[in-house]
N, C-alpha and C positions, 0 to 999 in steps of 0.2 A: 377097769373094764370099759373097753371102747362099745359103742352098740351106731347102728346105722338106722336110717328110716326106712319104711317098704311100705310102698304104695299099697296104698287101700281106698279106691275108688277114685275118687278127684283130693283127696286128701295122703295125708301121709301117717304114719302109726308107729310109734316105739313099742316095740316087744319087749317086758319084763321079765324077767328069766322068774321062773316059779320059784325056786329057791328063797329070791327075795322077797316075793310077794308072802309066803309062806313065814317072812325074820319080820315083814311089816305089819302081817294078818289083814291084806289087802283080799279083798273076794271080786267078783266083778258087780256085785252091789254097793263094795265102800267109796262113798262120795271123795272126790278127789280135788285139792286144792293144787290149780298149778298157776305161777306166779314167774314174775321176771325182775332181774334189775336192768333189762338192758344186754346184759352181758351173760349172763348164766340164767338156765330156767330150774325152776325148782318143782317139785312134783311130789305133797306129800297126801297123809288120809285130811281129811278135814277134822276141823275141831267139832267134837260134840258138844254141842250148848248145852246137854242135861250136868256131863262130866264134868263140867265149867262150874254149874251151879252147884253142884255136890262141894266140889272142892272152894268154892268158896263161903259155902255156907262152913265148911271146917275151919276155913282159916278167919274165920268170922268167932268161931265158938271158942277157936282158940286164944285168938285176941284178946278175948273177953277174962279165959278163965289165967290167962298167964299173962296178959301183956305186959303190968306193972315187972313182974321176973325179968324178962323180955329186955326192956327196957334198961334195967339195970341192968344187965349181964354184959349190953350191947356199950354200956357207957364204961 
């Protein structure tokens, strides 16, 4: 999909097609991370810190009740 810029004031604006915003569950409240290497820009939602903490307190519980299994399975 090619897309173009269009002026919006003294700046300029990518229009997202609803479609995707709709496959991302983008709203015009979800904070947005956009980032660059230089060469390509990237544009995605932000990470939620609580979703962080959830998921690591799981992979914390899990550690705990499996790791030794874990471990061996992995050796």
């Amino acid at each position: 999909m090619l897309k173009t810029l269009t002026k919006h004031g003294n700046s300029y604006a990518l229009i997202i097609d609803r479609a995707i915003l709709e496959l991302l569950k983008i709203t015009p409240e979800t904070p947005l991370e956009v980032s660059t290497d230089g060469k390509t820009l990237t544009i995605a939602p932000a990470a939620d810190p609580k979703r962080r903490a959830r998921f690591d307190a799981a992979l914390d519980k899990t550690n705990r009740r499996y790791g030794r299994a874990l471990k061996k399975l992995a050796e």
